[in-house]
C-alpha positions in Angstrom: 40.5 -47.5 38.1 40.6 -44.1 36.2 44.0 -43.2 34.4 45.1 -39.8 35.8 47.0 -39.1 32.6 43.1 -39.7 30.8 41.2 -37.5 33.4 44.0 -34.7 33.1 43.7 -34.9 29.2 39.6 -34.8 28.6 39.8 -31.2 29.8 42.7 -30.5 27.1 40.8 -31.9 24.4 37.4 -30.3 25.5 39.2 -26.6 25.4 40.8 -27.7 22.1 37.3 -28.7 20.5 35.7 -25.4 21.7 38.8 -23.4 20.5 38.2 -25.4 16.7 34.6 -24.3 16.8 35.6 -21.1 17.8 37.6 -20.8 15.3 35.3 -21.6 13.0 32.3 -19.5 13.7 34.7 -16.6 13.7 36.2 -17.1 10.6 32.2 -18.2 8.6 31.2 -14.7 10.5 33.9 -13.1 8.9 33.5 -14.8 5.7 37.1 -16.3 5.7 35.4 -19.3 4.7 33.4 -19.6 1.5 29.3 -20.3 3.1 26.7 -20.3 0.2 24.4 -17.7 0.1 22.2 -15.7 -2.2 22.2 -12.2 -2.4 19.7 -9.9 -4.5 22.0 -7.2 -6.6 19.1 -5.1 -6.9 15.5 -4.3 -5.2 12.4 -1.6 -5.5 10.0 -0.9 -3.1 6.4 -1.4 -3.9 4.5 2.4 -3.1 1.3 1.6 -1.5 1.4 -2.1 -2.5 1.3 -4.0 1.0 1.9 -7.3 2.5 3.1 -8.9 -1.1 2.4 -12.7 -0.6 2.8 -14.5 -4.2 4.9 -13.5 -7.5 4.3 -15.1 -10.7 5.8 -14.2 -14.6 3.4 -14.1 -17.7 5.7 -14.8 -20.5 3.1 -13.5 -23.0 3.0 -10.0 -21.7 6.4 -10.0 -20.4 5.0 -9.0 -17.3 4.6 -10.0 -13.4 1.6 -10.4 -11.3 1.7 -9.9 -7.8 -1.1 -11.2 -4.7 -1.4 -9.5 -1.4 -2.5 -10.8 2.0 -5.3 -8.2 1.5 -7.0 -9.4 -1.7 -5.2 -7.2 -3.8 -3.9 -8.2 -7.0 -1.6 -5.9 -9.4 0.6 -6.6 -12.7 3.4 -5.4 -12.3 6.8 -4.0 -14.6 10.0 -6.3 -14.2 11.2 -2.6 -13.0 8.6 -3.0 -10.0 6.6 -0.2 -11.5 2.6 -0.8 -10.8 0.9 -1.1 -14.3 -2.9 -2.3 -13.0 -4.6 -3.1 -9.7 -7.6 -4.6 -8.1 -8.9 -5.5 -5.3 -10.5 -9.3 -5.1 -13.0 -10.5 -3.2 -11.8 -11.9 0.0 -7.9 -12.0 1.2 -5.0 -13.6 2.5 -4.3 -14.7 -1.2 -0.8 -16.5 -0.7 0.2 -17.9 -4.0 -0.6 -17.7 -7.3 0.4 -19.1 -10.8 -0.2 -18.6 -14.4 -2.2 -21.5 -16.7 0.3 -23.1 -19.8 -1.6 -20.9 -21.7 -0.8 -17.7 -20.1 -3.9 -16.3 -20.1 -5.5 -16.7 -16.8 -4.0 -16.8 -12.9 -4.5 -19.2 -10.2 -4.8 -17.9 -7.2 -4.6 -19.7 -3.8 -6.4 -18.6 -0.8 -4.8 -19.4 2.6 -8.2 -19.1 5.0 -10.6 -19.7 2.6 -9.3 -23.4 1.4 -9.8 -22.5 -2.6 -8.6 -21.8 -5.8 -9.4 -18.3 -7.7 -9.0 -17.9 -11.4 -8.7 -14.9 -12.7 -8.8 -13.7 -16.3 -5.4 -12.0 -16.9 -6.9 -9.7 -19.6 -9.6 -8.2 -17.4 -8.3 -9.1 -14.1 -12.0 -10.4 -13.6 -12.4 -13.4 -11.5 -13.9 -16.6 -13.6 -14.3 -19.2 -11.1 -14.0 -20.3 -7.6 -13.8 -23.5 -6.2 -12.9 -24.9 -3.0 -10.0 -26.7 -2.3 -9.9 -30.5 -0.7 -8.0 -30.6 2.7 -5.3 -32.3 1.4 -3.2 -32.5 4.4 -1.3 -35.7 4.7 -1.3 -38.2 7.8 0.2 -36.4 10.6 0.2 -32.7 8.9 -2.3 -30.8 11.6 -1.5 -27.4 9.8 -3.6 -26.9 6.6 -2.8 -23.5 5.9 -2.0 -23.4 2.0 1.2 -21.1 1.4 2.3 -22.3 -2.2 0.9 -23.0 -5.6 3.0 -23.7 -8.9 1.7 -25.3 -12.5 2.7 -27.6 -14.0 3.4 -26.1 -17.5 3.4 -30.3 -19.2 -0.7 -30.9 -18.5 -1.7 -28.1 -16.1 -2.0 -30.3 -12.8 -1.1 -28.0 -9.7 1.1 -28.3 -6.8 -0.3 -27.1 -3.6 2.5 -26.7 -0.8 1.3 -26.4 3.2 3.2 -24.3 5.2 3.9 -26.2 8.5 5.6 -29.1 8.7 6.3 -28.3 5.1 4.2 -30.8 2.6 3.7 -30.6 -0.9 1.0 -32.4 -3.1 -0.1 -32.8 -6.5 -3.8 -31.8 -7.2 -5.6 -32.8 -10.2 -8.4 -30.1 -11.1 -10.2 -32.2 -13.5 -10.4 -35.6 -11.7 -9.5 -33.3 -7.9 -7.3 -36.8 -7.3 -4.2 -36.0 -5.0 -0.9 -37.1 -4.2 1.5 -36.8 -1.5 4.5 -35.5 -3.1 7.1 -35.0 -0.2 7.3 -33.6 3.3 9.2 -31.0 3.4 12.3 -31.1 6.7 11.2 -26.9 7.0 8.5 -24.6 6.5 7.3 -23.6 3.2 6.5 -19.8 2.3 6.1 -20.4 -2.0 7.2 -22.8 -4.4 8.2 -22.2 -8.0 8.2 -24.7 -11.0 10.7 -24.9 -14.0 10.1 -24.3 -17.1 10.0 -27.9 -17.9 8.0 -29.0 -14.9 10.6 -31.7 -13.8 12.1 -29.6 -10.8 10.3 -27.1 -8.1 12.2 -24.7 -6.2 10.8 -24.5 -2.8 11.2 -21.0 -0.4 11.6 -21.6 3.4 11.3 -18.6 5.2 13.6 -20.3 7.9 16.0 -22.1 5.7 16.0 -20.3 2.3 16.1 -22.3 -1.1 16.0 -25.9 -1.9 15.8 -27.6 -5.3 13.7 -30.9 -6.0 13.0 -33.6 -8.3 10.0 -34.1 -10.0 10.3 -37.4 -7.6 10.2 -35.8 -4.5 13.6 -35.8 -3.6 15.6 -33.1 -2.5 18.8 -32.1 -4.7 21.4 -30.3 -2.8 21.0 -28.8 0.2 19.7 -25.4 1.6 20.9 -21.9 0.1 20.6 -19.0 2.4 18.9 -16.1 1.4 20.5 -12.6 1.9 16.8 -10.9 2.5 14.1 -11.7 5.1 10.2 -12.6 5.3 10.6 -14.0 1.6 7.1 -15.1 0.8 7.1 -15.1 -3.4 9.1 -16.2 -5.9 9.2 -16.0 -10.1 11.7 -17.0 -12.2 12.1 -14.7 -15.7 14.3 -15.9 -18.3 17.3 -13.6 -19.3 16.6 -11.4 -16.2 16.9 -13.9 -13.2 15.2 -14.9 -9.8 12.4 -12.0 -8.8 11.1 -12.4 -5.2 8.9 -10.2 -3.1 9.6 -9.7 0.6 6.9 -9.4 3.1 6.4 -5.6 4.3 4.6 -2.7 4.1 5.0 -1.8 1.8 6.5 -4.6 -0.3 9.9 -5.3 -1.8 10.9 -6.5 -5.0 14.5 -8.2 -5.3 16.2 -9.5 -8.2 18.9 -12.5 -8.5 20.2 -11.2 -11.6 23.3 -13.8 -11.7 21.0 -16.5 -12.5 19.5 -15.3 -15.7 19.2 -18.9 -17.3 17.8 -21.8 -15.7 20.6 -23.8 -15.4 22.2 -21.4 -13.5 19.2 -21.6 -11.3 19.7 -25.0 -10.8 23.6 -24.7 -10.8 23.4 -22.8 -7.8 21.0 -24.6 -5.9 22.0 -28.0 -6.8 25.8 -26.8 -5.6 27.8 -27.3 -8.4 27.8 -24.0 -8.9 30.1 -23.1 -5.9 33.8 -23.4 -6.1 34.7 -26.6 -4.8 36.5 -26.6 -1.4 40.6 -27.3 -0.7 41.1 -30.0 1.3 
């Protein structure tokens, strides 16, 4: 038999519970409560630069190369202002990333399944080569959206963009390796300095720092800016990122000028801890 007292109080607590979460949406809206979240303190537009895809910083030249969905490939000031352009061969270049060397740019090609260096001098392309499937068991997307180097022996990591997967590819011996799966999509992924961590971009979720092992550490950072789709970090200046329209924008994170701030941030101990 059903207590009366019970049926008259599940209604009480129900309205109580909805009023809590009320509560608390209102007050995260109106940022009463702390919620991480990133936001650029400073961005350019891109004149007659469109559909910015992949963002990359050549420490040499002090300088940042930019791909384009339509094949277009520019170097660019850390001011955003245009320095050279050309136009590749092909398009919907995604990704790209400099050699340990500095002198020549991988370039990753969504709908054409390959790698294309270039030779940073000249802007000249020196090879192409195609690119193994390398989608893992149960990944039916093999559209490539991410490429980063790793600076230690030059391997690459190739990211897929849905489900999220990202692998290790060997150039010389083209042996690969299933490095994680991803719990969002991927739009560009970013290695430190070091090699040991990659910063991965979700277009859905934000930012998320890894291990060199695969696993995530900390949770997802929110990005103030939408259609993020490449990222580059630039030591002393901060996190650049280029957003997705035509014509493109250039943002800057300039409160992360150091890489441990970078990984401060993202890891969460660079948030204020919460009273109990």
């Amino acid at each position: 038999m059903t207590d009366p007292a019970r049926e008259r109080s599940l209604p009480i607590g129900n309205e109580r519970l909805f009023g809590s979460t009320l509560l608390l949406v209102v007050a995260v809206t109106l940022r009463l409560i702390p919620v991480p979240i990133l936001t650029p303190d400073w961005r350019v537009t891109l004149a007659d630069v469109d559909g910015g895809s992949g963002l990359a910083f050549c420490a040499a030249t002090r300088t940042l190369a930019l791909v384009t969905d339509q094949g277009e490939l520019c170097e660019l000031s850390l001011e955003g202002v245009v320095l050279r352009r050309r136009f590749l061969a092909g398009s919907d270049f995604e990704d790209l990333a400099f050699t340990p060397d500095g002198q020549r740019l991988i370039i990753i090609s969504e709908r054409r399944h390959e790698l294309v260096t270039v030779d940073w001098a000249s802007l000249k392309v020196v090879s192409e080569r195609a690119l193994p499937l390398l989608s893992p068991e149960g990944h039916s997307n093999k559209r490539f959206e991410g490429l980063a180097v790793d600076p230690r022996d030059g391997s690459l990591w190739v990211a897929h963009e849905r489900p999220g997967a990202i692998m290790t590819f060997d150039p010389t011996t083209e042996s690969t390796t299933v490095r994680l799966i991803n719990d969002s999509d991927v739009s560009a992924i970013l290695a430190s300095p070091d090699g040991r961590q990659l910063v991965v971009v979700s277009r859905e979720q934000g930012l998320r720092l890894y291990g060199e092992d695969g696993h995530p550490i900390g949770d997802w950072l929110a990005i103030d800016a939408q259609r993020v789709e490449g990222i580059a970090f630039v030591p002393g200046v901060g996190l650049l990122m280029v957003q997705d329209f035509n014509p493109t924008l250039l943002i800057r994170f300039g409160n992360l000028p150091t890489w441990d701030a970078v990984v401060a941030k993202l890891s969460g101990t660079g948030w204020p801890s919460r009273r109990a």
